[in-house]
CHARMM-style PDB file with segment names, atoms N, HN, CA, C and O in Angstrom:
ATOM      1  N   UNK     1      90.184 101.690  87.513  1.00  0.00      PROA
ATOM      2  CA  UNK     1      90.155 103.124  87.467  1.00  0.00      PROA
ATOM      3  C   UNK     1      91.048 103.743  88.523  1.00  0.00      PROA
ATOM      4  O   UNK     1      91.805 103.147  89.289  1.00  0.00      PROA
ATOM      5  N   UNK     2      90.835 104.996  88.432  1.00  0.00      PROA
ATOM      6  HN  UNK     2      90.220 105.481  87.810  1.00  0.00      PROA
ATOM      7  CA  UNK     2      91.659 105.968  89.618  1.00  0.00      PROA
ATOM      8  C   UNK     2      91.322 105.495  91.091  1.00  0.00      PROA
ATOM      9  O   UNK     2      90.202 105.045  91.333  1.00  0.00      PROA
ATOM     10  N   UNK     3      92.049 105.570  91.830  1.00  0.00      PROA
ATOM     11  HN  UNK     3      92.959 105.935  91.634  1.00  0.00      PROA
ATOM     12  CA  UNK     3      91.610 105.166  93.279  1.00  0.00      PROA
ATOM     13  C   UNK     3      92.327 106.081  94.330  1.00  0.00      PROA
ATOM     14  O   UNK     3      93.370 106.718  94.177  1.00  0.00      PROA
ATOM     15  N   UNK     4      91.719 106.016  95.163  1.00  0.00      PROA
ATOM     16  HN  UNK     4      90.873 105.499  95.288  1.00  0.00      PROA
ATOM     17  CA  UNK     4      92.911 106.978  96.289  1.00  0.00      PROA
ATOM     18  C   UNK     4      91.979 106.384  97.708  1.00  0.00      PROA
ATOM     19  O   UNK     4      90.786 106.164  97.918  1.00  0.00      PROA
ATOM     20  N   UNK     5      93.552 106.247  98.700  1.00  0.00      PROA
ATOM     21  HN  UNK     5      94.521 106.425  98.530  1.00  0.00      PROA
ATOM     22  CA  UNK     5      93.130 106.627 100.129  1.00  0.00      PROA
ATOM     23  C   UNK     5      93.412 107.381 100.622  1.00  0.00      PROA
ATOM     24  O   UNK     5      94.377 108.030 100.216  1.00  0.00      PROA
ATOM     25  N   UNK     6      92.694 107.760 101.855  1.00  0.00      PROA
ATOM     26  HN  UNK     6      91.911 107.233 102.185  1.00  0.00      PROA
ATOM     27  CA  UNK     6      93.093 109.174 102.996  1.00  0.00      PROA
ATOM     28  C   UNK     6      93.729 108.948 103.892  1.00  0.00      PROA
ATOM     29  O   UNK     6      93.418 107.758 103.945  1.00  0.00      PROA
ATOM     30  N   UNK     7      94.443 109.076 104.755  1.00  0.00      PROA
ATOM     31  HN  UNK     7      94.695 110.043 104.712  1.00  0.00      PROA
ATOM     32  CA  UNK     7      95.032 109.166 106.259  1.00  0.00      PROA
ATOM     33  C   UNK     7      94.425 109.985 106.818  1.00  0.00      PROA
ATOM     34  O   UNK     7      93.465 110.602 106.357  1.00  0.00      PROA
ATOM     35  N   UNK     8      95.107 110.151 108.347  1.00  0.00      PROA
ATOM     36  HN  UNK     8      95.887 109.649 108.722  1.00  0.00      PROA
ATOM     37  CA  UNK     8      95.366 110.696 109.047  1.00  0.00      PROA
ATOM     38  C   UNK     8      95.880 112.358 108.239  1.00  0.00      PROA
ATOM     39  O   UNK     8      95.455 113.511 108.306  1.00  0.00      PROA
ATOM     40  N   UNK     9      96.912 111.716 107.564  1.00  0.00      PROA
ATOM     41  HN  UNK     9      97.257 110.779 107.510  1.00  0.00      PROA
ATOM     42  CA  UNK     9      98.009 112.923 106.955  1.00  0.00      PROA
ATOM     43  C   UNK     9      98.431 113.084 106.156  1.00  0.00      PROA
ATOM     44  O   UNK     9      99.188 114.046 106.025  1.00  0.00      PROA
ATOM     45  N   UNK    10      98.071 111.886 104.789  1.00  0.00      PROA
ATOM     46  HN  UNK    10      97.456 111.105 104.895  1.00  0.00      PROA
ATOM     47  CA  UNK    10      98.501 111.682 103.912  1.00  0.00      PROA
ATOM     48  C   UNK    10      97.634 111.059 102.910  1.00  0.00      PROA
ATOM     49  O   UNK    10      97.071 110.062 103.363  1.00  0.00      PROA
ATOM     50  N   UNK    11      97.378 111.299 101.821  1.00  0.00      PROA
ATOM     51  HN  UNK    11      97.834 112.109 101.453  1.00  0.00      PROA
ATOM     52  CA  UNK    11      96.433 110.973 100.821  1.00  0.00      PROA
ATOM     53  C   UNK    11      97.619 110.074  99.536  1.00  0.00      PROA
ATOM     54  O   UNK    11      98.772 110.464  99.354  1.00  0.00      PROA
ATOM     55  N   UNK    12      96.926 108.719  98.700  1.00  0.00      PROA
ATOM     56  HN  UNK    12      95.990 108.402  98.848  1.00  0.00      PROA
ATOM     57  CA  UNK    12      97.909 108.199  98.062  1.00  0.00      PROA
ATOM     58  C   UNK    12      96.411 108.255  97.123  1.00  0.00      PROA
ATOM     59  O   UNK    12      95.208 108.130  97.354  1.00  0.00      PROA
ATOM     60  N   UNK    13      97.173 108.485  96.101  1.00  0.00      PROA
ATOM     61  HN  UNK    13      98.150 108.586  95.914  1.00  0.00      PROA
ATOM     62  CA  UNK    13      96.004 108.494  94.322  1.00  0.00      PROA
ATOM     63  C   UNK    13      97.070 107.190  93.351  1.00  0.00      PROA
ATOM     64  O   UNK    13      98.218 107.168  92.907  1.00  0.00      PROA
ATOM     65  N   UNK    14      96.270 106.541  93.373  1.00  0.00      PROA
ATOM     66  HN  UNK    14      95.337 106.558  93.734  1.00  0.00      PROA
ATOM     67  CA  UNK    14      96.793 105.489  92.046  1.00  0.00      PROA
ATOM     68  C   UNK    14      96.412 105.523  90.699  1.00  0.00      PROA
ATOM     69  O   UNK    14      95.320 105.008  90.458  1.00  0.00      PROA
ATOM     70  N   UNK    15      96.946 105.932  89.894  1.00  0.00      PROA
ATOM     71  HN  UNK    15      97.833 106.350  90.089  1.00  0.00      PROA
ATOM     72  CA  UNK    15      96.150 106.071  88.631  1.00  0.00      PROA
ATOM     73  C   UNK    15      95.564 104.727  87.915  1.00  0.00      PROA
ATOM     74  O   UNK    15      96.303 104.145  87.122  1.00  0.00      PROA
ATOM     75  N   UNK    16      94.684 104.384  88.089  1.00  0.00      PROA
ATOM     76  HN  UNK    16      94.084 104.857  88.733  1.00  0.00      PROA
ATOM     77  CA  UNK    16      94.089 102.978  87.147  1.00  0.00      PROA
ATOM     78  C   UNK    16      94.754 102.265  85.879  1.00  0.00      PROA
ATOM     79  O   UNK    16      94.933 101.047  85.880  1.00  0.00      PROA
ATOM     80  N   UNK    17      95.195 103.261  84.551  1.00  0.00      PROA
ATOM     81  HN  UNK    17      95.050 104.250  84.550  1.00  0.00      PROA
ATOM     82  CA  UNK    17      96.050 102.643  83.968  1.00  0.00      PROA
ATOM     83  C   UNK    17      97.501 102.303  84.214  1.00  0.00      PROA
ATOM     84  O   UNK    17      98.505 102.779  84.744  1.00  0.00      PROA
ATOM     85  N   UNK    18      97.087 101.217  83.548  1.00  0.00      PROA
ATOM     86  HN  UNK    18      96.272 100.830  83.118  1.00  0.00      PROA
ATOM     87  CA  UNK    18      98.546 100.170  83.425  1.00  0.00      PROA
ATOM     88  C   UNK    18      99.990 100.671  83.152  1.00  0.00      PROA
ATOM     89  O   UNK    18     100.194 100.765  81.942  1.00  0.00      PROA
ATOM     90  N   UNK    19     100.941 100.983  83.841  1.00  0.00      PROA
ATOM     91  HN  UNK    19     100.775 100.906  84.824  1.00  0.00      PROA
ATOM     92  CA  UNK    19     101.952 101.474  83.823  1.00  0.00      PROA
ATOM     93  C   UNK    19     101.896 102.557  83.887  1.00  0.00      PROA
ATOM     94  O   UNK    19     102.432 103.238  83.012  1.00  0.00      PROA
ATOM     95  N   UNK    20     101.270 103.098  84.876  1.00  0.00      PROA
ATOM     96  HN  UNK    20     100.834 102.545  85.587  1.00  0.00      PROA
ATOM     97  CA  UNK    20     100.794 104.810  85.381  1.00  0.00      PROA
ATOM     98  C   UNK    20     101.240 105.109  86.397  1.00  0.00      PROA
ATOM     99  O   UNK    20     101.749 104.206  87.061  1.00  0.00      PROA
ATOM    100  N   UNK    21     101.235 106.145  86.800  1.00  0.00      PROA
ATOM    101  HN  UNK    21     100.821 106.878  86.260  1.00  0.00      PROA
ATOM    102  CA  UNK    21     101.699 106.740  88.104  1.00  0.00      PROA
ATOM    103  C   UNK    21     100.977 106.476  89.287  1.00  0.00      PROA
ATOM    104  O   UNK    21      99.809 106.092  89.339  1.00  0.00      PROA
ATOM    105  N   UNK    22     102.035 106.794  90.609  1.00  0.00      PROA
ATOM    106  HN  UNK    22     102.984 107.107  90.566  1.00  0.00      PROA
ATOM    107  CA  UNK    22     101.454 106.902  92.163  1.00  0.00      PROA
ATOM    108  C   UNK    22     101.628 108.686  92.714  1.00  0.00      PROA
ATOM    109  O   UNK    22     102.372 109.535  92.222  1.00  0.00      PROA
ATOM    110  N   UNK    23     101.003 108.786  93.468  1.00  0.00      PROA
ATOM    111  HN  UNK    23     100.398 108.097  93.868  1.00  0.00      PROA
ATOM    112  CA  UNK    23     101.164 110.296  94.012  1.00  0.00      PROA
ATOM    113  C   UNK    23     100.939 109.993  95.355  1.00  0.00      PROA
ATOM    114  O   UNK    23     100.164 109.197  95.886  1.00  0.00      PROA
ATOM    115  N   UNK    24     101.855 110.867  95.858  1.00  0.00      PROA
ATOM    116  HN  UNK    24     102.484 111.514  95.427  1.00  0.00      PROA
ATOM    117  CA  UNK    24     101.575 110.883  97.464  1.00  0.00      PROA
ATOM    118  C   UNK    24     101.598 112.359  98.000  1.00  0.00      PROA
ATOM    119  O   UNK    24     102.701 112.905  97.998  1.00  0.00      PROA
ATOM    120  N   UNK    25     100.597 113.023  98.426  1.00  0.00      PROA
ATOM    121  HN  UNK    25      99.701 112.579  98.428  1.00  0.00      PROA
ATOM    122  CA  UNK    25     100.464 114.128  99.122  1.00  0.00      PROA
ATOM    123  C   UNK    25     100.642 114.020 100.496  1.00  0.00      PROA
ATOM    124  O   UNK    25     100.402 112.952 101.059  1.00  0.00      PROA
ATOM    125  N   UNK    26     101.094 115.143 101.196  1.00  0.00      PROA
ATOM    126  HN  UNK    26     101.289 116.011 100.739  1.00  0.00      PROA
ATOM    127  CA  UNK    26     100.879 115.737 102.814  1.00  0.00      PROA
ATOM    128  C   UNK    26     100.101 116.740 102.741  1.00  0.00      PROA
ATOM    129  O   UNK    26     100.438 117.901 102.510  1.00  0.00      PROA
ATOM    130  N   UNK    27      99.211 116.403 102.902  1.00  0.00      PROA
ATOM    131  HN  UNK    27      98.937 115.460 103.090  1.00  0.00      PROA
ATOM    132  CA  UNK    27      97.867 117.431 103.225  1.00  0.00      PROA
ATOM    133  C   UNK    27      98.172 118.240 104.264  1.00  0.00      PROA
ATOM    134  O   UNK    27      97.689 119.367 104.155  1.00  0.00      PROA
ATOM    135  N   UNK    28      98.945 117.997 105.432  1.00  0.00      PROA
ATOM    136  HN  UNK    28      99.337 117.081 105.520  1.00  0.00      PROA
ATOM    137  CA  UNK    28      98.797 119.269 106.464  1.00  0.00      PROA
ATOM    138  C   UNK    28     100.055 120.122 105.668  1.00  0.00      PROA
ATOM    139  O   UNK    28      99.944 121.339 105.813  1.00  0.00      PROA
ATOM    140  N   UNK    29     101.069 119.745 104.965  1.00  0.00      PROA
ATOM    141  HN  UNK    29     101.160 118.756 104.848  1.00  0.00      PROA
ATOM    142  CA  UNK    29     101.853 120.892 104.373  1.00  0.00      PROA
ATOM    143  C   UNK    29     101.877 120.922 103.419  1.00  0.00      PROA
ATOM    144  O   UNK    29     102.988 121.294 103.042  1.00  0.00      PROA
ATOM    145  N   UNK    30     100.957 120.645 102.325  1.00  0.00      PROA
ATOM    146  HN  UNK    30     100.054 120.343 102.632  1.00  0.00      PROA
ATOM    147  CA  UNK    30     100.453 120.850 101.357  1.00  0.00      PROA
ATOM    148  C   UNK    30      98.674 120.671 100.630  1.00  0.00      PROA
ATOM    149  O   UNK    30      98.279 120.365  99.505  1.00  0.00      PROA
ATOM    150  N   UNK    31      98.205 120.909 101.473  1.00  0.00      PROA
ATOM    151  HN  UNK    31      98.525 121.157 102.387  1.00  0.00      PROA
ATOM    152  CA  UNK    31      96.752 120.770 101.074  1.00  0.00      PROA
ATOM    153  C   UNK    31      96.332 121.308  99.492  1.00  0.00      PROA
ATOM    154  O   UNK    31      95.347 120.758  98.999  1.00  0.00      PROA
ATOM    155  N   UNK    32      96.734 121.909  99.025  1.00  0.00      PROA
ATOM    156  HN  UNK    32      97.534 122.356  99.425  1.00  0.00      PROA
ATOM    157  CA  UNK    32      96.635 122.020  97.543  1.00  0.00      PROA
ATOM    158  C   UNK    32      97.404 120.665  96.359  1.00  0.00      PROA
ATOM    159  O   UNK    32      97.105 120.532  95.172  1.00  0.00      PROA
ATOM    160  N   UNK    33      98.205 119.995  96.978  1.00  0.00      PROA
ATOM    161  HN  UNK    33      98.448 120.103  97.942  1.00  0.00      PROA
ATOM    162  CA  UNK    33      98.318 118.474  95.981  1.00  0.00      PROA
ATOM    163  C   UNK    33      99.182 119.082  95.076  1.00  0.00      PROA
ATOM    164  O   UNK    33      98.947 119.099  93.868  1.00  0.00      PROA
ATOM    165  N   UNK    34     100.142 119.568  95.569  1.00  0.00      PROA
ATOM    166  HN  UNK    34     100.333 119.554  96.550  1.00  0.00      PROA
ATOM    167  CA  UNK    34     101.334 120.147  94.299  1.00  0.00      PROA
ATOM    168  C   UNK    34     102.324 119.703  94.310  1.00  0.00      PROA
ATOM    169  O   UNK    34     103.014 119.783  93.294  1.00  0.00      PROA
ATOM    170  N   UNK    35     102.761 119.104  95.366  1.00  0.00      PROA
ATOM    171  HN  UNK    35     102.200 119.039  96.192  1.00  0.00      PROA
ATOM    172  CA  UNK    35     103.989 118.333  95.621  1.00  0.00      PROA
ATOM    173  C   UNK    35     103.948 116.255  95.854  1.00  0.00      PROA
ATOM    174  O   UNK    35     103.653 115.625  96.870  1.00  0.00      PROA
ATOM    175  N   UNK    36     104.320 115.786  94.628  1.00  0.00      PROA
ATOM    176  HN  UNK    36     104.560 116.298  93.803  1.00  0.00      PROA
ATOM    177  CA  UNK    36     104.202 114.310  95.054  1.00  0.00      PROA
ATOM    178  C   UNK    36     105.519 113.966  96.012  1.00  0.00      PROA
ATOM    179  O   UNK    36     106.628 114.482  96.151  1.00  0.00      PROA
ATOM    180  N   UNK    37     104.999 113.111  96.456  1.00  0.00      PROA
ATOM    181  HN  UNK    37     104.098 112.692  96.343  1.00  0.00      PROA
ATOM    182  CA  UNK    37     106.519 112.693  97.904  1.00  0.00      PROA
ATOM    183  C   UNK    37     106.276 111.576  97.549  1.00  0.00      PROA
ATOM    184  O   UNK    37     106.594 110.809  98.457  1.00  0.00      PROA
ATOM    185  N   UNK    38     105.797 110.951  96.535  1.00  0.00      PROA
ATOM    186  HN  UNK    38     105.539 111.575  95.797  1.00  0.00      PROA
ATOM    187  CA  UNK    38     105.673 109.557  96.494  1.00  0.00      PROA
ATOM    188  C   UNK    38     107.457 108.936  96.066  1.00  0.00      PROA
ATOM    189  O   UNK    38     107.524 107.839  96.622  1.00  0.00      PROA
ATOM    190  N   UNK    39     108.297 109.107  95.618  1.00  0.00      PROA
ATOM    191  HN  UNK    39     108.243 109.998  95.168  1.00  0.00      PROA
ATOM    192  CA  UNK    39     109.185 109.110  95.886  1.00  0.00      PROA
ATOM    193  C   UNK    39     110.412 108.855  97.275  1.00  0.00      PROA
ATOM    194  O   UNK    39     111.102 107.969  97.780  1.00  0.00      PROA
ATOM    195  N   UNK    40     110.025 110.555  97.439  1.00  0.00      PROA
ATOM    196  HN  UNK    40     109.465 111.274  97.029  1.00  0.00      PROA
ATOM    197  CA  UNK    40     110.518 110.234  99.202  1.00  0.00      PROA
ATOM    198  C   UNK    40     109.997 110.053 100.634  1.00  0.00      PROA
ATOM    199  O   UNK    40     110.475 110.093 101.768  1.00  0.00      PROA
ATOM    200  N   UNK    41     109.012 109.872 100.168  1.00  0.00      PROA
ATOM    201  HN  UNK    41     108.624 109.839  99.247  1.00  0.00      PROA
ATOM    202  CA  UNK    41     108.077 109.156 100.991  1.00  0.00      PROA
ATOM    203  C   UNK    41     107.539 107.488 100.419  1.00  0.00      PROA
ATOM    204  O   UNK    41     106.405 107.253 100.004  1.00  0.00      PROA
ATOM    205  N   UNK    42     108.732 106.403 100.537  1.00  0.00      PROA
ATOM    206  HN  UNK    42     109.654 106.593 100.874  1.00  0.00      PROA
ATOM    207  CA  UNK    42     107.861 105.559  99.551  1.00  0.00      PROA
ATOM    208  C   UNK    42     107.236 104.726 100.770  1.00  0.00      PROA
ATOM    209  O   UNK    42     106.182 104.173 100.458  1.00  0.00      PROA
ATOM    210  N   UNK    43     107.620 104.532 101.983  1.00  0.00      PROA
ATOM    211  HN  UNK    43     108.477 104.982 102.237  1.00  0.00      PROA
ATOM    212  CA  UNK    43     107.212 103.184 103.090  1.00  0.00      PROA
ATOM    213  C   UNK    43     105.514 103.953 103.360  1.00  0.00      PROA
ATOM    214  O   UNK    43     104.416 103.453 103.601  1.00  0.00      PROA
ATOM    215  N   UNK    44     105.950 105.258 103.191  1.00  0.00      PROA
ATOM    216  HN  UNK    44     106.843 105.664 102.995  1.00  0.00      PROA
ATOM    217  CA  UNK    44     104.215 105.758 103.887  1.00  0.00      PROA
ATOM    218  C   UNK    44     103.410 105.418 102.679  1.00  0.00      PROA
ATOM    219  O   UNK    44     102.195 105.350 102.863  1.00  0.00      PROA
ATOM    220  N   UNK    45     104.000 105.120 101.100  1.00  0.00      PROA
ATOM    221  HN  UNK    45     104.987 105.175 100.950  1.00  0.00      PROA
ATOM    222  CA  UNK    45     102.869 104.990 100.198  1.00  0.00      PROA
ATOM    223  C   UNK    45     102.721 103.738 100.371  1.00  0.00      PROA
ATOM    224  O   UNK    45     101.590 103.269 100.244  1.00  0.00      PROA
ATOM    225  N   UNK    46     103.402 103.215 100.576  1.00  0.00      PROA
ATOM    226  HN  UNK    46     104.321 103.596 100.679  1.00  0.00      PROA
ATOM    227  CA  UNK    46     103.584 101.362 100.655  1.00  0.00      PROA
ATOM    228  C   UNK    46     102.148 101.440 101.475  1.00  0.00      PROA
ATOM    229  O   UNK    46     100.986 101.297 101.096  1.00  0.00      PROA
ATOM    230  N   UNK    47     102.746 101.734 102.787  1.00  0.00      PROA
ATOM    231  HN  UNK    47     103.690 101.851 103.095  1.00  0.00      PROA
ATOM    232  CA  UNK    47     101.407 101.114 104.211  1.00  0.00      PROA
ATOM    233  C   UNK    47     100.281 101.518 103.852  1.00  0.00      PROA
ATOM    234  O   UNK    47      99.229 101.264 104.438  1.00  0.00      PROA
ATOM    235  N   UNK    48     100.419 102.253 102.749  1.00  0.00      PROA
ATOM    236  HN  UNK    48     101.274 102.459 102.273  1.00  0.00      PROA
ATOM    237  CA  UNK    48      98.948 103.217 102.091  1.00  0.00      PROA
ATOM    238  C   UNK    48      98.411 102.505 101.167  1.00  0.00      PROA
ATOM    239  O   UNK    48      97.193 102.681 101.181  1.00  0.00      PROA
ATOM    240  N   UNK    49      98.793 101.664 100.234  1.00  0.00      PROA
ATOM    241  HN  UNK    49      99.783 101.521 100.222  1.00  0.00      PROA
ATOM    242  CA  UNK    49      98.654 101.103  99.471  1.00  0.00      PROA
ATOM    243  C   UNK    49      97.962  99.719 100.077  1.00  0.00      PROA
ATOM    244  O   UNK    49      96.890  99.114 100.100  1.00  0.00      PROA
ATOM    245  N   UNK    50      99.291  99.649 100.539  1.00  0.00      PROA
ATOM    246  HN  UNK    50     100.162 100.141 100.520  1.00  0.00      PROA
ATOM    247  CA  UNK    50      98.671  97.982 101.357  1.00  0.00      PROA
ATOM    248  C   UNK    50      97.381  97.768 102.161  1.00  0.00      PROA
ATOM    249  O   UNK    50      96.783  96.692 102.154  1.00  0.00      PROA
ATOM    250  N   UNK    51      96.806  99.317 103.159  1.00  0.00      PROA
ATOM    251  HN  UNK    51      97.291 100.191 103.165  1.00  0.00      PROA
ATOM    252  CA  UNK    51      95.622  99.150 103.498  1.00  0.00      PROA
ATOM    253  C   UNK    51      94.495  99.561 102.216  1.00  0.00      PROA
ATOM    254  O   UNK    51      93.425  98.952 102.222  1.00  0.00      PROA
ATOM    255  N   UNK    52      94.644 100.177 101.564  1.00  0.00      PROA
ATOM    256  HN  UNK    52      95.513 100.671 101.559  1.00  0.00      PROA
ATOM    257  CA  UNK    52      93.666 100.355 100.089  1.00  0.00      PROA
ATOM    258  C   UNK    52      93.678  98.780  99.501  1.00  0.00      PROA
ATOM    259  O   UNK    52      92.584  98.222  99.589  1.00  0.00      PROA
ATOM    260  N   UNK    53      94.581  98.126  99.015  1.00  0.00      PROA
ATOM    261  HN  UNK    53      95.469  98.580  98.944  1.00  0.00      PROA
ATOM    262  CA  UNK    53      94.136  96.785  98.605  1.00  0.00      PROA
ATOM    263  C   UNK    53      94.018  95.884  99.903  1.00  0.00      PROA
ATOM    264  O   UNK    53      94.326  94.719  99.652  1.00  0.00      PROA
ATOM    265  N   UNK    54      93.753  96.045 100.870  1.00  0.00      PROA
ATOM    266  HN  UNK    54      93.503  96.991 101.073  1.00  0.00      PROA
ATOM    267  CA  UNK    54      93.097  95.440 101.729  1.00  0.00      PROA
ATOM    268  C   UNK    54      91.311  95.754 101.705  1.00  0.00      PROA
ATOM    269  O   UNK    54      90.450  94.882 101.587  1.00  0.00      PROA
ATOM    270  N   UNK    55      91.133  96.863 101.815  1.00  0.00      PROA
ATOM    271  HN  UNK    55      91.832  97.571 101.910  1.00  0.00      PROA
ATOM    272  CA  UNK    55      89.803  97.594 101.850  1.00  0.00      PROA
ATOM    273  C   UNK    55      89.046  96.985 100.397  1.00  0.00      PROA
ATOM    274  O   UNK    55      87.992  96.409 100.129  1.00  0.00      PROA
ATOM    275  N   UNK    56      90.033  97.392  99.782  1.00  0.00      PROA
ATOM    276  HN  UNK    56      90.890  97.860 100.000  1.00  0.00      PROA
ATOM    277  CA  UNK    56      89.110  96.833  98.297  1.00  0.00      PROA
ATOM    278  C   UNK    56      89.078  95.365  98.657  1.00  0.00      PROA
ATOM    279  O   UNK    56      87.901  95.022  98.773  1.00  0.00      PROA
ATOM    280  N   UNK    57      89.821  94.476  98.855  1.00  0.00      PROA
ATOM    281  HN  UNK    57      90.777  94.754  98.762  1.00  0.00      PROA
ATOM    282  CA  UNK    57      89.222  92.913  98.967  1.00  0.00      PROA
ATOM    283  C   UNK    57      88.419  92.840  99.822  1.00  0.00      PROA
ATOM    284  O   UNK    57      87.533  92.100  99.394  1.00  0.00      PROA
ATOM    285  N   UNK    58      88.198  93.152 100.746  1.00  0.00      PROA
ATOM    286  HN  UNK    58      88.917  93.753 101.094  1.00  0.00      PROA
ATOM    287  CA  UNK    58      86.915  93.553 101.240  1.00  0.00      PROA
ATOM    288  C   UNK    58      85.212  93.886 101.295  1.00  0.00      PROA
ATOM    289  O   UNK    58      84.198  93.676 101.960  1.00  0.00      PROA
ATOM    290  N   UNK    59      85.790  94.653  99.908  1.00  0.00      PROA
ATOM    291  HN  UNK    59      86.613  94.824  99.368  1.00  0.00      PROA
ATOM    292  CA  UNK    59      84.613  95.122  99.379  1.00  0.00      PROA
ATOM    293  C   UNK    59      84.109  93.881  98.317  1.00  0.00      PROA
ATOM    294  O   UNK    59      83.061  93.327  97.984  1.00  0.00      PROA
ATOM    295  N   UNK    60      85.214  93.839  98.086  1.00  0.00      PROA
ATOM    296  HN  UNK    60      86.065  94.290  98.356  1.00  0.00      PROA
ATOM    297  CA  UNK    60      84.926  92.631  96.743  1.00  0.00      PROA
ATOM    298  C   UNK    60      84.058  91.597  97.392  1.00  0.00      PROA
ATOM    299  O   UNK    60      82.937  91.265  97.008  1.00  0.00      PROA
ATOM    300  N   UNK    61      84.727  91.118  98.443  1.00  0.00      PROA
ATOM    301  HN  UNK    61      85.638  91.388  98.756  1.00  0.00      PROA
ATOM    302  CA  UNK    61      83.948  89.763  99.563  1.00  0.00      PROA
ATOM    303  C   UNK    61      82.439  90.136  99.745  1.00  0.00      PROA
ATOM    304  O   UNK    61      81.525  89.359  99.468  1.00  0.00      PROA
ATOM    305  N   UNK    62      82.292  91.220 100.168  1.00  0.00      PROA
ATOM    306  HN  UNK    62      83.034  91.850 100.393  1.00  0.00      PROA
ATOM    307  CA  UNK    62      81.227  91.547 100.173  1.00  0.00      PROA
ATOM    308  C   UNK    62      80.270  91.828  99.450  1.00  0.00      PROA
ATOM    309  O   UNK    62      79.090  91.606  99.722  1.00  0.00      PROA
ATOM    310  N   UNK    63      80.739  92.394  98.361  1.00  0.00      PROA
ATOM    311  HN  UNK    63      81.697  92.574  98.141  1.00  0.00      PROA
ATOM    312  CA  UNK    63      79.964  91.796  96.777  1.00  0.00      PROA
ATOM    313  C   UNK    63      79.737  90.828  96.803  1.00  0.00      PROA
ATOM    314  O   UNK    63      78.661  90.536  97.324  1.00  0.00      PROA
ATOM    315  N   UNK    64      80.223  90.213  96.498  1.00  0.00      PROA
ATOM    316  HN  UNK    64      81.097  90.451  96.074  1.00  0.00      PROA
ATOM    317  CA  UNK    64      80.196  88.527  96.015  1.00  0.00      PROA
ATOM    318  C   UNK    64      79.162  87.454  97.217  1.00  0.00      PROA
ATOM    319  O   UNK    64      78.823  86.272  97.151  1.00  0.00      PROA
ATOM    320  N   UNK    65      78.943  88.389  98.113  1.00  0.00      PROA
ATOM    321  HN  UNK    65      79.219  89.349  98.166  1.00  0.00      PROA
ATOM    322  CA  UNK    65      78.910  87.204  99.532  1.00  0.00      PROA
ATOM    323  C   UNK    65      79.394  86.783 100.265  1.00  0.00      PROA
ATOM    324  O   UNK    65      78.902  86.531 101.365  1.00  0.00      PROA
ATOM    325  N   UNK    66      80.970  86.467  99.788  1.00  0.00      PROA
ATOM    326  HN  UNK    66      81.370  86.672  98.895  1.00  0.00      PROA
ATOM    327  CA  UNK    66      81.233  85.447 100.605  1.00  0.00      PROA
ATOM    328  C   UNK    66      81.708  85.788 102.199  1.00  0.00      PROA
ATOM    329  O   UNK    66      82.381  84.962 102.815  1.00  0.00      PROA
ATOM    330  N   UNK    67      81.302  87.070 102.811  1.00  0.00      PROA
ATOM    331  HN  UNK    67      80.755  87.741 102.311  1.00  0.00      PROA
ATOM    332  CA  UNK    67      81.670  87.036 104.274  1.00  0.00      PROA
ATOM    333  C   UNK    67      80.059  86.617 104.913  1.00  0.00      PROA
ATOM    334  O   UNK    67      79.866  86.625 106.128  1.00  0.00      PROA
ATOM    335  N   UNK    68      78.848  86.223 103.821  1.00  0.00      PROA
ATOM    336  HN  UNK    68      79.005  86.217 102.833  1.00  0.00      PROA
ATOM    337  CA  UNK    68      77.735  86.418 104.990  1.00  0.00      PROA
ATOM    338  C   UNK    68      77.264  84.973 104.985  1.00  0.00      PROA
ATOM    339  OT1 UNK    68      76.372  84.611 105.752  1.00  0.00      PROA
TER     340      UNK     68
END
């Protein structure tokens, strides 16, 4: 499904389906979500991304058990 993380300053929304879009907002100069920068902003969606599928394996481990 849909997923998103927050920053500091920056919010990234992944759309769940398969061959769907990324969005990247700046909330302090755009708090209404009208402008994607996912584009020109791609390293900040990257590091954004990369800690969201970190967090989710995480969660998963912890489902499952296997951190306890």
């Amino acid at each position: 499904g849909t997923r998103s993380i927050l920053g500091n300053r920056y919010k990234l929304v992944i759309d769940g389906q398969e061959g769907s879009g990324r969005e990247l907002f700046d909330l302090r100069k755009d708090p209404a979500e009208e402008h994607n920068l996912f584009e020109a902003e791609h390293e900040t969606a990257a590091q954004l991304e990369k800690q969201l599928t970190a967090w989710q394996g995480s969660v998963l481990t912890s489902l499952t058990g296997a951190d306890y």
